[in-house]
ZAMARGU-4260 file (C-alpha; in steps of 0.2 Angstrom, whole numbers, plus 5000, padded with zeros to 4 digits):
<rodrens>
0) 5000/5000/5000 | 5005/5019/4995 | 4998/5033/5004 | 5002/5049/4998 | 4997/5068/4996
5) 4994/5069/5015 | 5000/5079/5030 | 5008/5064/5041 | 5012/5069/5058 | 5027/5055/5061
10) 5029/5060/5079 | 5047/5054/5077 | 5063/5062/5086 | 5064/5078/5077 | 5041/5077/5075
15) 5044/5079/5057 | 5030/5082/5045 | 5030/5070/5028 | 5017/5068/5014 | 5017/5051/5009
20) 5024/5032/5018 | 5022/5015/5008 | 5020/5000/5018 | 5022/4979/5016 | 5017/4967/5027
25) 5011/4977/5040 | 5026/4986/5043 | 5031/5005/5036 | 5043/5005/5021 | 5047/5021/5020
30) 5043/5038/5024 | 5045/5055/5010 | 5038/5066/4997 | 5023/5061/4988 | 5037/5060/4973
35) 5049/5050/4981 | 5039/5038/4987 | 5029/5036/4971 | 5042/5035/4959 | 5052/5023/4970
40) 5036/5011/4975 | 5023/5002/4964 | 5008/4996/4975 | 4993/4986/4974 | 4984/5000/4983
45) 4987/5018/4982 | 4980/5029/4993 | 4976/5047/4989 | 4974/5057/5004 | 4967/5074/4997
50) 4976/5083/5012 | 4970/5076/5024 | 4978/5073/5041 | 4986/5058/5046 | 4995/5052/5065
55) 5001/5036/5073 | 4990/5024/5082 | 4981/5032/5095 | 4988/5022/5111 | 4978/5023/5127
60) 4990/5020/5141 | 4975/5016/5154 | 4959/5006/5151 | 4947/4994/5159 | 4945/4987/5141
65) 4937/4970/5145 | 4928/4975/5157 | 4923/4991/5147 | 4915/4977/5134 | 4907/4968/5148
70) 4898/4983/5155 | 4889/4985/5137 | 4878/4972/5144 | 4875/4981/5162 | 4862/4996/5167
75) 4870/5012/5161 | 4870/5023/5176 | 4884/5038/5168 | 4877/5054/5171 | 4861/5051/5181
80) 4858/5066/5189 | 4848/5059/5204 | 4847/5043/5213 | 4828/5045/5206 | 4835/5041/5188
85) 4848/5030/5193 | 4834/5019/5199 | 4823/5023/5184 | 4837/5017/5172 | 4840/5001/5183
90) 4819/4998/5182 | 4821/5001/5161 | 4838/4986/5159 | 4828/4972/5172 | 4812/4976/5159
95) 4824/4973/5145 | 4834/4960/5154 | 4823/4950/5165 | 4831/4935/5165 | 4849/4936/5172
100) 4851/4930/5189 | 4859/4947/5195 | 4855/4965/5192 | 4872/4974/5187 | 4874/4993/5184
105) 4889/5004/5183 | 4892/5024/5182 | 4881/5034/5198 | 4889/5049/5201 | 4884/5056/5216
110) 4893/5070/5214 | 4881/5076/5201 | 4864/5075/5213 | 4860/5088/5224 | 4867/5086/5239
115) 4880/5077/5234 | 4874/5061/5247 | 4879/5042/5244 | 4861/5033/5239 | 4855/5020/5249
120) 4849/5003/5247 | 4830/5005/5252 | 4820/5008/5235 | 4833/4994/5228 | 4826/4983/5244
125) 4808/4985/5239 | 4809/4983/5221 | 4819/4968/5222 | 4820/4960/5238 | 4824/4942/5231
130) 4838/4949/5215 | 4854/4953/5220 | 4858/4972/5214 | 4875/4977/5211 | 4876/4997/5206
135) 4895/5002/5205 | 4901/5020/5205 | 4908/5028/5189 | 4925/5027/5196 | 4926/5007/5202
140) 4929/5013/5220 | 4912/5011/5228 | 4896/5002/5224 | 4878/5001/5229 | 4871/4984/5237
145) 4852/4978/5240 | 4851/4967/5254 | 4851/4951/5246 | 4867/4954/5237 | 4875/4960/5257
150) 4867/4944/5263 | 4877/4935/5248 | 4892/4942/5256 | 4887/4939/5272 | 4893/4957/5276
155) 4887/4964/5295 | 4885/4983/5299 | 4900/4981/5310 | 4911/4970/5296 | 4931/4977/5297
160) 4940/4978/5279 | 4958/4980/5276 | 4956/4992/5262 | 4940/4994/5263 | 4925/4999/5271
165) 4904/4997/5274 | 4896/5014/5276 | 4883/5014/5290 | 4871/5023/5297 | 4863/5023/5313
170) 4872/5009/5314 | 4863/5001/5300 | 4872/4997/5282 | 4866/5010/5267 | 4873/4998/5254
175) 4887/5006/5249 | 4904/4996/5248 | 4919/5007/5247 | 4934/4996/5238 | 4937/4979/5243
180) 4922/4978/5252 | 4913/4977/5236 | 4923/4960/5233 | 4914/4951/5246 | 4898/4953/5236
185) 4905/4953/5219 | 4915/4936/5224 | 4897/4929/5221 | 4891/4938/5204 | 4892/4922/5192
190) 4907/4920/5180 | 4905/4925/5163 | 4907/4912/5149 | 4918/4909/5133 | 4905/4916/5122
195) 4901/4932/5133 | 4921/4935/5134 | 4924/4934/5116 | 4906/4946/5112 | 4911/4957/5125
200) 4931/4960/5118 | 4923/4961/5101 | 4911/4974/5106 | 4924/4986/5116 | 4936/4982/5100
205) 4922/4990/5087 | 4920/5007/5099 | 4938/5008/5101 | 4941/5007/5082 | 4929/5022/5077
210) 4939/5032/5088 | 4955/5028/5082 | 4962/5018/5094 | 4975/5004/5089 | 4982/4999/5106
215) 4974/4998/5122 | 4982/4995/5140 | 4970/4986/5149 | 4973/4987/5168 | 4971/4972/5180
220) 4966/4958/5166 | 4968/4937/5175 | 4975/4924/5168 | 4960/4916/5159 | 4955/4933/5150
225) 4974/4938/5146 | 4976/4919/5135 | 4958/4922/5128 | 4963/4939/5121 | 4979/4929/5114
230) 4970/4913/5105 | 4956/4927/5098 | 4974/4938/5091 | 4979/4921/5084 | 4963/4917/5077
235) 4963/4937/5069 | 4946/4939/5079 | 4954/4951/5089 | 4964/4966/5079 | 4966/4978/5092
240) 4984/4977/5099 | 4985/4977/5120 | 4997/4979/5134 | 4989/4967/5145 | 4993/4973/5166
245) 4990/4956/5175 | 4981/4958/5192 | 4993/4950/5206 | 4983/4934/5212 | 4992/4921/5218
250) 4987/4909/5202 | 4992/4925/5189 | 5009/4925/5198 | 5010/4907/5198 | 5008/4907/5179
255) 5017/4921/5174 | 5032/4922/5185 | 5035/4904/5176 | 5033/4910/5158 | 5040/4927/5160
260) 5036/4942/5153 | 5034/4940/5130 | 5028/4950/5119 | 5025/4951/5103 | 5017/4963/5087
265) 4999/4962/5095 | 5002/4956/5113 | 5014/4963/5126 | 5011/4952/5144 | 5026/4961/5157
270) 5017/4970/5169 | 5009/4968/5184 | 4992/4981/5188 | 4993/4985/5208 | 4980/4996/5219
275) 4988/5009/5231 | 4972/5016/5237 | 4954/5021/5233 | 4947/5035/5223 | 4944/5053/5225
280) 4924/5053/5222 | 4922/5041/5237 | 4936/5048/5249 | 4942/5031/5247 | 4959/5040/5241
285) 4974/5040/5253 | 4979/5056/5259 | 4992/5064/5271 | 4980/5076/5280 | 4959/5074/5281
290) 4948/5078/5267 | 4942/5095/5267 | 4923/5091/5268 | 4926/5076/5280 | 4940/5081/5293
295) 4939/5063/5300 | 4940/5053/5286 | 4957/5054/5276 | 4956/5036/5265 | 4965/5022/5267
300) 4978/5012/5257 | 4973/4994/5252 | 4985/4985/5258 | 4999/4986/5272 | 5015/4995/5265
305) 5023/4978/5269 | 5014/4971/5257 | 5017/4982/5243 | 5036/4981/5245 | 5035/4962/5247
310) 5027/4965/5228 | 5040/4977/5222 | 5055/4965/5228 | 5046/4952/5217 | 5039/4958/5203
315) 5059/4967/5203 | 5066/4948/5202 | 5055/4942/5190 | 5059/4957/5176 | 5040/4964/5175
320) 5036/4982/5178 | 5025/4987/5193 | 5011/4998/5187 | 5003/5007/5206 | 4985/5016/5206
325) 4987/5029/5216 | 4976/5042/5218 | 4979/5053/5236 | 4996/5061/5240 | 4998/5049/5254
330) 4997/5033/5243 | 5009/5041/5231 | 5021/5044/5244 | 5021/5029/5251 | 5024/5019/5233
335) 5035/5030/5226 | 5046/5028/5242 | 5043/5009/5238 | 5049/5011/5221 | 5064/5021/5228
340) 5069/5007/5239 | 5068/4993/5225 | 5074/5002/5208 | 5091/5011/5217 | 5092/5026/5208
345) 5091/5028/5188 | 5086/5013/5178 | 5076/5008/5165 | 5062/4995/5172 | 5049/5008/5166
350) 5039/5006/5183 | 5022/5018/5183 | 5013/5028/5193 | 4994/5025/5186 | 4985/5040/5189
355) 4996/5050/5199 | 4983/5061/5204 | 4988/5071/5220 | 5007/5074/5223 | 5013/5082/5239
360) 5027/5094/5232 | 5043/5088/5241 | 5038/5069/5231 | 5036/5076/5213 | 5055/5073/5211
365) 5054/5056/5216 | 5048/5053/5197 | 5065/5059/5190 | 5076/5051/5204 | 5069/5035/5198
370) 5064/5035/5181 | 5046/5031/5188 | 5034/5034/5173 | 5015/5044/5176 | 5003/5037/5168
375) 4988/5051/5168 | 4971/5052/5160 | 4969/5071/5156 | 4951/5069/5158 | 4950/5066/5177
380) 4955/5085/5180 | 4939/5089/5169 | 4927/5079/5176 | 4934/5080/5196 | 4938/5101/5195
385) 4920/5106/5201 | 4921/5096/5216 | 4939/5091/5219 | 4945/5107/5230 | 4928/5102/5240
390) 4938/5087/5244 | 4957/5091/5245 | 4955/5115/5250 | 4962/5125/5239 | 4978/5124/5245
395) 4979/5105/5241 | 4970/5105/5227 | 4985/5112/5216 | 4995/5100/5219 | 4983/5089/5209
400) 4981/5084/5192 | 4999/5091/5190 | 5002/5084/5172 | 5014/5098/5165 | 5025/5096/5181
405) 5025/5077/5179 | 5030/5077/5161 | 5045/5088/5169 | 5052/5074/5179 | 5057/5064/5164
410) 5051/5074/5148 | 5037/5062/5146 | 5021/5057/5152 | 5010/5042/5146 | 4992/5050/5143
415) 4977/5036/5143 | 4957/5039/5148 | 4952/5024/5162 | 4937/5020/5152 | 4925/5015/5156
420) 4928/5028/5170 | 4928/5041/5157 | 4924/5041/5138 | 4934/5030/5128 | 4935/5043/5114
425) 4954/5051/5114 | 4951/5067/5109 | 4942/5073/5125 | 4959/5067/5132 | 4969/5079/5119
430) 4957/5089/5121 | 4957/5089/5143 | 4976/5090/5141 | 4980/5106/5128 | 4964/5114/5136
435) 4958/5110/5154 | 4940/5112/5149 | 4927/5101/5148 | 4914/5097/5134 | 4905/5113/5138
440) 4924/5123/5135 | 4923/5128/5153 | 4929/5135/5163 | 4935/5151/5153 | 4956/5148/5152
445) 4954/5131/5157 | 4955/5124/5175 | 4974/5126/5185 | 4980/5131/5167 | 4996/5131/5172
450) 4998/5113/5169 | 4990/5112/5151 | 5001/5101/5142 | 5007/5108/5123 | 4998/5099/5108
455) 5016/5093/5104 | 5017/5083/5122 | 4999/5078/5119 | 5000/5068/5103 | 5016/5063/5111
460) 5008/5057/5125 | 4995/5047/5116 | 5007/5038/5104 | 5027/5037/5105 | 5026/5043/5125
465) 5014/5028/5129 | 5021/5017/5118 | 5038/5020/5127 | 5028/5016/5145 | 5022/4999/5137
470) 5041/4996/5131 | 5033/4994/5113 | 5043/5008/5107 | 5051/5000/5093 | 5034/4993/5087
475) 5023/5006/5088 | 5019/5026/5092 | 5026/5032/5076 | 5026/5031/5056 | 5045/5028/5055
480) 5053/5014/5044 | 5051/4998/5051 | 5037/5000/5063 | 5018/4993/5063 | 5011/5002/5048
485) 4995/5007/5061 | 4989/5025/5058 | 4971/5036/5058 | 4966/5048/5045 | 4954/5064/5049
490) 4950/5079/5040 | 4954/5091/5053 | 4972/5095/5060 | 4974/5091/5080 | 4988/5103/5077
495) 4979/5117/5074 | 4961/5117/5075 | 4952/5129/5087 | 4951/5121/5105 | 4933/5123/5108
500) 4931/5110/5093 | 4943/5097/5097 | 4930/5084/5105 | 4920/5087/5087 | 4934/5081/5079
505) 4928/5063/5069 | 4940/5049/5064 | 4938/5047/5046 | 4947/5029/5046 | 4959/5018/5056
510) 4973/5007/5050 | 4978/4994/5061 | 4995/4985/5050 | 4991/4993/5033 | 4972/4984/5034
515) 4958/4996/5036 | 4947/4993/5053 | 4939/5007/5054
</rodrens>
C-alpha cells in the first residue's frame, strides 16, 4: 500500500512532517515526498489522501478494556443526575433484561445529585427484595448493594475491611461498599462464559476502532481473559493490539512468573496492575491530612505498605514492571518511596505511577530520581475540577492533576482515559490535556491552566510517550521505517484546529498493519 498527498504527523525524534509512507506486510517501508515515494514504489493500493491529516495509532496508556466490553451488557447509570434516575434506568435494563440471575449497573455519580449524598439501598430493597443488585460508582471505588446481594456476602453493619469499608448509618448498612468491600459481594456475581468474553472483547474492540484507537492497555486483566485475548489475536478475531497489566493473584503470579514476561506485534504480557488506594469521588483516596469536607475521614491504602514492598522486591526479580494506582498524596508517597527502595536510583524498568493524581510537592521529584513513569488520564481533571477542591481545600488542590510538572520529571508522560471511568474517545483526552476544559469549554482559560500540556506533548503522550511506558517503542507510536504500519486519518488538523472543537473532531478511518478497521 502507497499513501500519499497527505499531512503525516510522524511523531518521530525531530516530529517531522511527511506527505506520503508505503507499507508491506504490515510494517512502514518508507517515509517521504509524495514524489519520492511514488516513483520509487509500485503498490497494489494507492491511497490518495486529498490533504488530509494523518497520525500514529492512537495508544491509550490506561483502560478497563474488558471490562469496558462487559459493561455493554449492564444498566447504564453515567450521568444520572439523581438517585431517582439512577433507579429509573436500573427499572428500564431488568424490563429489558429479565432473566439474568443478578441485576448489574455501573456509572452513579453522586457528585452530580443535589446534595452530593451516597444513595441508599432501600428503594433497591423494595423493588427487588429476592435479586441481588449490584450498582458500581463511575470510578470502580464504591458500589451500591440491596440486601440480598449483602446477605450473599454475608457482610454485617460492623464487618472490618483492610482496604475497605461498609458505610453505615445509625448503625445500619446504606449499601454502599467502598473498595474491597465490594469484593465480598462481587466474589458471588456468576462467572462470565467463553462466548460472553469473546462478544464482549469484540464489542469494546468495534468502539475503540471508530475512535481511532490501535492499542489499548487494559489494567488488572487474570489469567484466563489475558490467553483468551491471545488465541482470539491468533485466530485474527481480535485486531486491536494490547498491553495486558495482569492483576497480582496468587494463580496470575503462579503462571506468569513461570513464563516470564513476552511480547509480541499484537500482545505485550510484562506488567503487573497493583491498587495503592481508593478513589477521590468516594474519599476512598489515601491522603496525608483529612479531606476538606470530612476532617475525620482521610482514606486508606489497600493493603499494608509491607505488602506492597514484598510485591515490588518480586515483581523486581522476575523482570516485570509494577504499574501502582494511586490516587491521594499519601498513597503516592508511600509507593514512590517503595519504588525508591527497590529500583536504586536511575534505571530503566519503566515502573508507573497509574494515575498519579495528588502529589505532595517535596515527592514530585521522586519521578525523575527514579525513572518512575505517570501514567495520567487528562480527563479526570475535567470531570473531578467542580468538586475536587471540595475534597482536597484549595491549598491541596493544586497539587493535583499536575500533568505539565510530571512530564518535567522525565520529559514524558503516558496519557490514557480509564474507560469506562471516562469516555473511551481520545480526543476529549487531547482535548482535557492542551485545554483543561470540559465538553462545555469551561471554565474560561481552562482549570489550574498552568499545567496544560502543549499539543506537541499531547500527541506525544497518546502515541510514541505511551508506547515508550508499554516498552513497545520499537513497534509502535510512530510512522517511521520499520514500525507497525498502524495510523488514523481525519479531516481536521489536531495541530491546529480551534480548542473549543477538538471533541467534534471525527476519525475518518483507522489502520491497524496497513488493513483498514475502521
Amino acid at each position: 500500500m502507497i499513501v500519499h498527498n497527505a499531512v503525516i504527523y510522524t511523531v518521530d525524534g525531530d516530529f517531522s512532517v511527511v506527505e506520503a509512507f508505503a507499507i508491506k506486510d504490515g510494517l512502514i517501508l518508507e517515509t517521504g515526498t509524495s514524489k519520492h515515494i511514488l516513483e520509487k514504489y509500485e503498490a497494489q493500493e494507492v491511497m490518495d489522501a486529498k490533504g488530509l491529516f494523518i497520525y500514529p495509532g492512537f495508544i491509550d496508556a490506561h483502560t478497563h478494556f474488558y471490562r469496558y466490553g462487559l459493561g455493554l451488557k449492564v444498566a447504564d447509570l453515567t450521568g444520572a443526575k439523581s438517585e431517582a434516575e439512577m433507579i429509573e434506568r436500573v427499572q428500564q435494563h431488568r424490563t429489558n433484561t429479565p432473566d439474568q440471575a443478578w441485576i448489574l449497573g455501573r456509572g452513579w455519580d453522586q457528585n452530580l445529585w443535589e446534595g452530593q449524598h451516597f444513595p441508599s439501598k432501600s428503594t433497591l430493597d423494595s423493588l427487588y427484595p429476592d435479586i441481588p443488585v449490584l450498582l458500581t460508582r463511575i470510578d470502580g471505588h464504591a458500589a451500591l448493594a440491596n440486601s440480598k446481594a449483602l446477605a450473599m456476602g454475608g457482610i454485617t453493619p460492623k464487618e472490618t475491611i483492610l482496604g475497605g469499608k461498609v458505610i453505615t448509618q445509625n448503625g445500619k448498612m446504606t449499601g454502599v461498599l467502598i473498595d474491597n468491600a465490594i469484593d465480598l459481594v462481587s466474589a458471588n456475581i456468576p462467572d462470565v462464559s467463553e462466548s460472553d468474553a469473546r462478544e464482549a472483547l469484540l464489542a469494546a474492540q468495534k468502539n475503540c476502532f471508530e475512535v481511532g484507537l490501535t492499542t489499548v492497555a487494559d489494567a488488572g486483566l487474570d489469567k484466563e481473559t489475558i490467553l483468551l485475548i491471545e488465541q482470539m489475536q491468533k485466530e485474527e478475531e481480535l485486531m486491536m493490539r494490547v498491553y495486558a497489566m495482569i492483576n497480582p493473584s496468587p494463580e496470575n503470579k503462579e503462571y506468569f512468573f513461570e513464563k516470564g514476561p513476552y511480547q509480541n506485534e499484537s500482545l505485550t504480557v510484562r506488567s503487573f496492575k497493583v491498587y495503592g488506594d481508593g478513589a477521590l469521588g468516594s474519599r476512598g483516596a489515601s491522603l496525608l491530612r483529612p479531606y476538606h469536607d470530612a476532617p475525620e475521614e482521610s482514606g486508606f491504602l489497600l493493603d499494608q505498605p509491607e505488602h506492597f514492598l514484598a510485591l515490588a522486591e518480586e515483581l523486581n526479580e522476575k523482570g516485570f514492571q509494577m504499574n501502582t494506582h494511586c490516587i491521594g498524596d499519601s498513597a503516592n508517597r508511600t509507593l514512590l518511596n517503595i519504588y525508591g527502595k527497590v529500583l536504586l536510583g536511575e534505571n530503566d524498568k519503566r515502573w508507573r505511577i497509574e494515575h498519579a493524581q495528588v502529589i505532595h510537592p517535596m515527592d514530585i521529584e521522586k519521578f525523575a530520581k527514579f525513572n518512575i513513569i505517570p501514567s495520567v488520564q487528562p480527563t479526570h481533571a475535567t470531570s473531578d475540577m467542580g468538586w475536587a477542591a471540595d475534597r482536597l481545600g484549595e491549598d491541596r488542590v493544586k497539587h493535583a492533576y499536575t500533568y505539565q510538572l510530571l512530564e518535567q520529571q522525565n520529559d514524558m508522560l503516558a496519557l490514557g482515559s480509564d474507560f469506562p471511568v471516562e469516555d473511551i474517545n481520545p480526543l476529549y483526552g487531547y482535548h482535557a490535556a492542551v485545554a483543561r476544559t470540559d465538553g462545555n469549554n469551561k471554565p474560561e482559560g481552562g482549570f489550574q491552566p498552568e499545567n496544560k500540556l502543549s499539543r506537541q506533548s499531547a500527541l506525544k503522550g497518546m502515541t510514541i510517550w505511551a508506547a515508550y511506558a508499554n516498552f513497545e517503542e520499537p513497534l509502535k507510536g510512530s510512522i517511521e521505517k520499520g514500525k507497525l504500519a498502524d495510523f488514523v486519518v481525519m479531516e481536521r488538523d489536531l495541530m491546529t484546529a480551534p480548542e473549543t472543537i477538538l471533541r467534534e473532531l471525527k476519525i475518518q478511518a483507522t489502520y491497524i498493519g496497513g488493513q483498514k478497521v475502521y
